[in-house]
C-alpha positions as CSV (number, residue, x, y, z in Angstrom):
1,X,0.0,0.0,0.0
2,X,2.7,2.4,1.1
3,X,4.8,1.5,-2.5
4,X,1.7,1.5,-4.4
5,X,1.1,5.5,-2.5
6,X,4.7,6.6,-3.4
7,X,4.3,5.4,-7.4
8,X,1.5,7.7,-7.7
9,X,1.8,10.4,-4.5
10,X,5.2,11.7,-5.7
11,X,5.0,12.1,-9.6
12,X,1.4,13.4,-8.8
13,X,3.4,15.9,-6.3
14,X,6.1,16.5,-9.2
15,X,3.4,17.1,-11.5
16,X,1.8,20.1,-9.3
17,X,4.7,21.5,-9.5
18,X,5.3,21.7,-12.9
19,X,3.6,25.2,-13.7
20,X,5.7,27.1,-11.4
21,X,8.4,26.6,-14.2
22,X,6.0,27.0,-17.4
23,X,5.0,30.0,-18.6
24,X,1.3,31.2,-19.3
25,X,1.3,29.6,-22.3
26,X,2.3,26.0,-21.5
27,X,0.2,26.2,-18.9
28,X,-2.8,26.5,-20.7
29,X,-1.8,23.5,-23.3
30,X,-1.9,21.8,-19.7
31,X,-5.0,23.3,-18.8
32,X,-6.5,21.8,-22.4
33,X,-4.5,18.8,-21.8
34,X,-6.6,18.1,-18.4
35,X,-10.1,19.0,-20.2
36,X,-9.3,16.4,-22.9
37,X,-8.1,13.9,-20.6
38,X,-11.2,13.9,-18.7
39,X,-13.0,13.5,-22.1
40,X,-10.8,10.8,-22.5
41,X,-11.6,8.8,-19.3
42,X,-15.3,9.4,-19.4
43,X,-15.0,8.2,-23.4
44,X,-13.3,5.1,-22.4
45,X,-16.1,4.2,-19.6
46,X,-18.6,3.9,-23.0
47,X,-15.6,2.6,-25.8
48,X,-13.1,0.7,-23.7
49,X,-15.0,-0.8,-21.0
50,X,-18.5,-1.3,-22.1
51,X,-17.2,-1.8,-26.0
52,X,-19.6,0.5,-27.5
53,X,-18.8,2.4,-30.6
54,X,-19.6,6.2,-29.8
55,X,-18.5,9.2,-32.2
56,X,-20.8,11.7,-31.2
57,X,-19.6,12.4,-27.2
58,X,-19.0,15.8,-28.2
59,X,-22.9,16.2,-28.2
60,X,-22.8,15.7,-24.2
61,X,-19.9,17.8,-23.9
62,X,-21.8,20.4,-25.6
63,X,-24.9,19.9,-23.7
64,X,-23.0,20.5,-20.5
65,X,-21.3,23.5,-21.3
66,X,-24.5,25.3,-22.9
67,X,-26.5,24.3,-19.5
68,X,-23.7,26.2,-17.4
69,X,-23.3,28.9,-20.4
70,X,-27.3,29.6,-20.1
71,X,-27.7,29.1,-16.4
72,X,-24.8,31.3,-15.1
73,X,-25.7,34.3,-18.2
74,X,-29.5,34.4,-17.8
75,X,-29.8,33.8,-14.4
76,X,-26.4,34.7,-12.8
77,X,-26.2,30.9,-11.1
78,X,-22.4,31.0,-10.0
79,X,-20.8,28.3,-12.3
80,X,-19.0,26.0,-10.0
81,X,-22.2,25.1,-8.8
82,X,-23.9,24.2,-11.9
83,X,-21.4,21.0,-12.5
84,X,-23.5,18.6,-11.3
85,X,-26.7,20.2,-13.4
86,X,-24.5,19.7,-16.3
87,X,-23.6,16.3,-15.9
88,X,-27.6,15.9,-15.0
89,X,-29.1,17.6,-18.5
90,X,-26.0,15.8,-20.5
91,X,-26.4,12.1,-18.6
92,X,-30.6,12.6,-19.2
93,X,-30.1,13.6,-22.5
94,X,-28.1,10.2,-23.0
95,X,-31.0,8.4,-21.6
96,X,-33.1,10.0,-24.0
97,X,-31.3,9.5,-27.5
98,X,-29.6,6.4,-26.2
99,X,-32.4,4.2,-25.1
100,X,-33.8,3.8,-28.6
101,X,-30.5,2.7,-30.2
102,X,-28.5,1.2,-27.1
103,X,-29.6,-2.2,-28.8
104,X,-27.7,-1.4,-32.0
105,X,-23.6,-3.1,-32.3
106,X,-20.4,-1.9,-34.0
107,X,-20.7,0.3,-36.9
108,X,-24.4,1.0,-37.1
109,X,-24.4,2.4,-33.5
110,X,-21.5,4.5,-34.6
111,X,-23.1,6.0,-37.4
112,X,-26.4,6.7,-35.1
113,X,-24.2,8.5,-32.6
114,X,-22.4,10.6,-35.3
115,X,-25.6,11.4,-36.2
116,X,-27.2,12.5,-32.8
117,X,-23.4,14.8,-32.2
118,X,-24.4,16.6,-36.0
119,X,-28.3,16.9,-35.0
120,X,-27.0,18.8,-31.9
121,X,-24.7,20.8,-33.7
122,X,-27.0,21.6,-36.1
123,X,-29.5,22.6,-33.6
124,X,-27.0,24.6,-31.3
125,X,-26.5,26.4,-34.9
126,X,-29.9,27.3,-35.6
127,X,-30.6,28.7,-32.5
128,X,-33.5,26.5,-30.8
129,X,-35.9,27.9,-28.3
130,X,-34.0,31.5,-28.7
131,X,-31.2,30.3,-26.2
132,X,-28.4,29.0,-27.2
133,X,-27.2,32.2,-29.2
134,X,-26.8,30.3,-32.9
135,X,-23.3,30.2,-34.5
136,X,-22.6,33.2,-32.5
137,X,-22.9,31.4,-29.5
138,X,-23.0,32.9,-25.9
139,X,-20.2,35.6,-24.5
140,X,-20.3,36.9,-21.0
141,X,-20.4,33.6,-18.7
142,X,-18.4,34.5,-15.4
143,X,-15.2,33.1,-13.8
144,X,-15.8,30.5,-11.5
145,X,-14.9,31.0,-8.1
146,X,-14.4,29.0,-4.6
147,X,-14.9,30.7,-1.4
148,X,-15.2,34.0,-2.4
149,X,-11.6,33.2,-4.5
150,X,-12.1,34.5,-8.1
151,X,-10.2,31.8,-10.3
152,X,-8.9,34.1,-13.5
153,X,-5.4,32.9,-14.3
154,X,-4.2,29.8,-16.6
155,X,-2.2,28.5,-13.4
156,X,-5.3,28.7,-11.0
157,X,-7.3,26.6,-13.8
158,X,-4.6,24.3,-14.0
159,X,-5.6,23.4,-10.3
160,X,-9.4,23.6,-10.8
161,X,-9.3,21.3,-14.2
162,X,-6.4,18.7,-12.7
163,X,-7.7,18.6,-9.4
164,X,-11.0,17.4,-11.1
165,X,-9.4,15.2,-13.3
166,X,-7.5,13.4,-10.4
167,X,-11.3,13.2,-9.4
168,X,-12.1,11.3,-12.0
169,X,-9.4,8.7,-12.1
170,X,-10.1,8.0,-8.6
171,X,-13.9,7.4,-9.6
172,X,-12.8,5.4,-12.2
173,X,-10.7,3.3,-11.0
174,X,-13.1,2.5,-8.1
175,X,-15.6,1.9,-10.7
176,X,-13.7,-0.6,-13.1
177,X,-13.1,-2.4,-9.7
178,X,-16.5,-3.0,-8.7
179,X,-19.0,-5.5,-9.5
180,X,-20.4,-2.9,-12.2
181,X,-17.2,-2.4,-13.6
182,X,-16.9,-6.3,-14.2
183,X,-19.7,-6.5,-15.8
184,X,-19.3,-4.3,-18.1
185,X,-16.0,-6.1,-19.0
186,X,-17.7,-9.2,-19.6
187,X,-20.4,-7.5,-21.8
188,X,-17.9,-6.0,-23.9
189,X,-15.9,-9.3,-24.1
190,X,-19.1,-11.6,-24.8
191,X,-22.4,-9.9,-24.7
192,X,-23.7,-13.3,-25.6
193,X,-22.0,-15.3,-22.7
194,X,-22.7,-12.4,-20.1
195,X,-26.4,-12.4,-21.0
196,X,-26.5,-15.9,-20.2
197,X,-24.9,-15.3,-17.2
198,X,-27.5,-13.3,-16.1
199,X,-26.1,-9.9,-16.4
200,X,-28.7,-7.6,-17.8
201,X,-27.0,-6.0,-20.7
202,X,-29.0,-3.8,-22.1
203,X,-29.2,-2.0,-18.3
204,X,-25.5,-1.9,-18.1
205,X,-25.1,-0.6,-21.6
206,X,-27.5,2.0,-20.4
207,X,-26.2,3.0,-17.6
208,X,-22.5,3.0,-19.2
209,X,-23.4,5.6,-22.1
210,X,-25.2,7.6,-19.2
211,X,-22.4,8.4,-17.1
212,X,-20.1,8.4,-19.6
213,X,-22.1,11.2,-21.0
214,X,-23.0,12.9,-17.7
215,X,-19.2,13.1,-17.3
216,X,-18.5,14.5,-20.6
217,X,-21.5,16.9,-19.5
218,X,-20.2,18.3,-16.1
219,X,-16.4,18.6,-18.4
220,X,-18.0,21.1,-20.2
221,X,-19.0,23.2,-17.3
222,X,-15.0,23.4,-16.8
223,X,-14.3,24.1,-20.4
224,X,-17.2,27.1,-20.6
225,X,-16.0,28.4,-17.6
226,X,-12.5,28.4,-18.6
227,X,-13.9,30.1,-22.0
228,X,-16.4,32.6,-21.0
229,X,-17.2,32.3,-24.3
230,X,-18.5,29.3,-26.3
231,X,-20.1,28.5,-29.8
232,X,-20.8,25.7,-32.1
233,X,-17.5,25.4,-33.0
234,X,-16.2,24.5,-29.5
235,X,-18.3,21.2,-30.4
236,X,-17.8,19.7,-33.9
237,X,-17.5,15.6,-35.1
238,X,-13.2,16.5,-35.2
239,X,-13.7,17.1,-31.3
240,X,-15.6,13.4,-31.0
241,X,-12.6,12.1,-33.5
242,X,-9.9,13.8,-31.1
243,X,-11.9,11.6,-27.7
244,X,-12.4,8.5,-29.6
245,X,-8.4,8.8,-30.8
246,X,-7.3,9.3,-27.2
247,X,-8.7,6.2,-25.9
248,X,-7.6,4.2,-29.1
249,X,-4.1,5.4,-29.0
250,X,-3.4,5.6,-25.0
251,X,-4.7,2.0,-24.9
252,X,-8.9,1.2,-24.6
253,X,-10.3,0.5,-21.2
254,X,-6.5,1.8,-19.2
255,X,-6.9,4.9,-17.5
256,X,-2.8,5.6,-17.1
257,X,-3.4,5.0,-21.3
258,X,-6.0,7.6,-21.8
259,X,-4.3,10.3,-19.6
260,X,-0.9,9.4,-22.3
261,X,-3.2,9.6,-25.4
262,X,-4.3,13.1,-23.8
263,X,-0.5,14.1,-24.1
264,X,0.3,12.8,-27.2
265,X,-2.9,14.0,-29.4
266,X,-3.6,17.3,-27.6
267,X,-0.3,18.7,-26.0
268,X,2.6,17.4,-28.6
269,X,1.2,19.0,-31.4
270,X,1.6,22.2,-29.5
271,X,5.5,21.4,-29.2
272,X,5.5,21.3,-33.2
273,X,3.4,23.9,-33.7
274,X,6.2,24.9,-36.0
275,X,5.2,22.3,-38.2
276,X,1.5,23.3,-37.9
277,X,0.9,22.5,-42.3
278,X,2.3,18.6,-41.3
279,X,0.8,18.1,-38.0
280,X,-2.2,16.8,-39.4
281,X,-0.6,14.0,-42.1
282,X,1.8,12.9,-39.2
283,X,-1.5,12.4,-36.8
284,X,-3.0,10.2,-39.3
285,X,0.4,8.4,-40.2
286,X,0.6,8.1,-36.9
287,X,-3.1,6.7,-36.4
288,X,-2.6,4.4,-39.4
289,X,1.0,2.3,-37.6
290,X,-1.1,2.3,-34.9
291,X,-4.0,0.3,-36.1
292,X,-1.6,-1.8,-38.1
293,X,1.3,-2.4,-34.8
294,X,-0.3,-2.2,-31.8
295,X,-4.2,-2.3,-31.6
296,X,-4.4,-2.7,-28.2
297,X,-2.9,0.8,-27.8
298,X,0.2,2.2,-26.0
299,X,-0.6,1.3,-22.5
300,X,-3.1,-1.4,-23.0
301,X,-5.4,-2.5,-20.2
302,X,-3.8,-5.5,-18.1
303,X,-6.0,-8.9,-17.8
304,X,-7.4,-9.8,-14.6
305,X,-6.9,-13.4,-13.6
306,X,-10.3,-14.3,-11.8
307,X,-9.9,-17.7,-9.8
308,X,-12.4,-20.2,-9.3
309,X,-12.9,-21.4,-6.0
310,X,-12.4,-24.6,-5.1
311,X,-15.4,-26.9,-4.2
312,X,-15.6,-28.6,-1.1
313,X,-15.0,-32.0,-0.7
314,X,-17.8,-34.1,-0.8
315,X,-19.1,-31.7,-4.3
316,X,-16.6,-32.6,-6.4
317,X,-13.5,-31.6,-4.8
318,X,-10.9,-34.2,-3.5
């Protein structure tokens, strides 16, 4: 316990103190670092774990950060506390879209979920029930702040987004351990085997997408709040493409492989920004050795051994 506390206590502490040497700049490649990383993790709960097919998460993202964006402009509700109403309207809104099509596998529910991210997109665009400012978007939505303490600068987001992010791997991690989180390996395994096991799989696939979503929702409370501005643009099918890449790359269903993918797609490009006209054909390059060397990504998720127990004797046992 104490080893397993030092692996990840003192590059965590390393880590914190990384900014103090970055300038404002690097700080906020950080800052979108974190953002995407929790996209990543909350991606990987629906792709790597549960092994459904999801290209639209940016939809839930969005529906989060236009539920703080309204919320804290029309009625002045102070942001910070609108997190869990994001993840709320974003996991509900899974509920809603996904129920129908949660039966669907592989490459038709991928196509339906590209289609619900465009349909929000789309609507976001056009401006539904007057609110959500069309392709203009919405300007004006306040700092967030804790205790009276206005957070403003890139280095006091890099606390609020990490600190959330460390969050989530904790959350995660529990999760993936539990009975829930086993079951949801199974499905995505053999959903035919663990439906005959008794697991009900269309409730855990459910419930999966949900979270996921809600996750991706309350993520976008951080990322409007970091903005104070956001549009329609913030939210397109590239940023589902950038999530879905994170958790292929990094290695699908490992959290310490999402949180590398993070690096690699969102911050190195940043180092060779230089190189900005080529960034684009090394990413697919890149994308393509992947698929062809090492499908089970970078830091691929480890197998559990799960041992039987041994009958007594007098059942079979000697």
């Amino acid at each position: 316990m104490i080893r397993q506390l030092k692996s990840i206590g003192i590059p965590a502490v390393l880590f914190a103190c990384l900014p103090l040497f970055l300038n404002a700049y690097w700080i906020d490649v950080l800052n979108s670092v974190g953002i995407y990383a929790i996209l990543g993790l909350s991606l990987n709960l629906i792709v790597g774990h549960t092994g459904l097919f999801n290209l639209g998460h940016a939809a839930f993202y969005a529906v989060g950060a236009y539920t703080a964006a309204i919320l804290n402009t029309k009625f002045q509700v102070p942001v910070l506390l609108l997190i869990p109403v994001c993840g709320f309207a974003a996991g509900l809104f899974a509920l809603v879209v996904s129920k129908p099509i949660i039966h669907l596998r592989g490459d038709y529910l991928c196509i339906v979920t590209i289609g619900v991210g465009e349909i929000v997109r789309i609507a976001l665009i056009n401006d539904v029930f007057g609110i959500t400012g069309g392709s203009n978007g919405i300007f004006g939505i306040s700092r967030p702040s804790l205790f009276g303490f206005v957070i403003r600068t890139p280095l006091e987001f890099f606390y609020l987004i990490w600190a959330f992010a460390a969050i989530t791997v904790l959350l995660f991690h529990l999760l993936e351990r539990s009975r829930f989180g086993r079951a949801l390996n199974y499905l995505r395994e053999d959903e035919v085997a663990a439906e005959g096991s008794g697991i009900n799989t269309a409730h855990y696939k459910l419930a999966s997408f949900v979270i996921g979503a809600a996750w991706a929702g309350m993520t976008g409370n951080l990322f409007a709040a970091k903005m104070t501005i956001i549009s329609p643009d913030s939210f397109t099918f590239w940023e589902s493409v950038v999530m879905f890449a994170i958790v292929i790359l990094g290695g699908s269903g490992s959290i310490p492989g999402v949180l590398v993918g993070a690096f690699l797609i969102v911050g190195l490009p940043e180092v060779f920004r230089e190189f900005a006209n080529a960034r684009m054909l090394v990413f697919g390059a890149a994308m393509m050795v992947m698929m062809v060397f090492r499908t089970q990504g970078l830091l691929p998720a480890r197998p559990r051994p799960y041992a039987i127990p041994a009958l007594p004797e007098g059942e079979g046992g000697e």
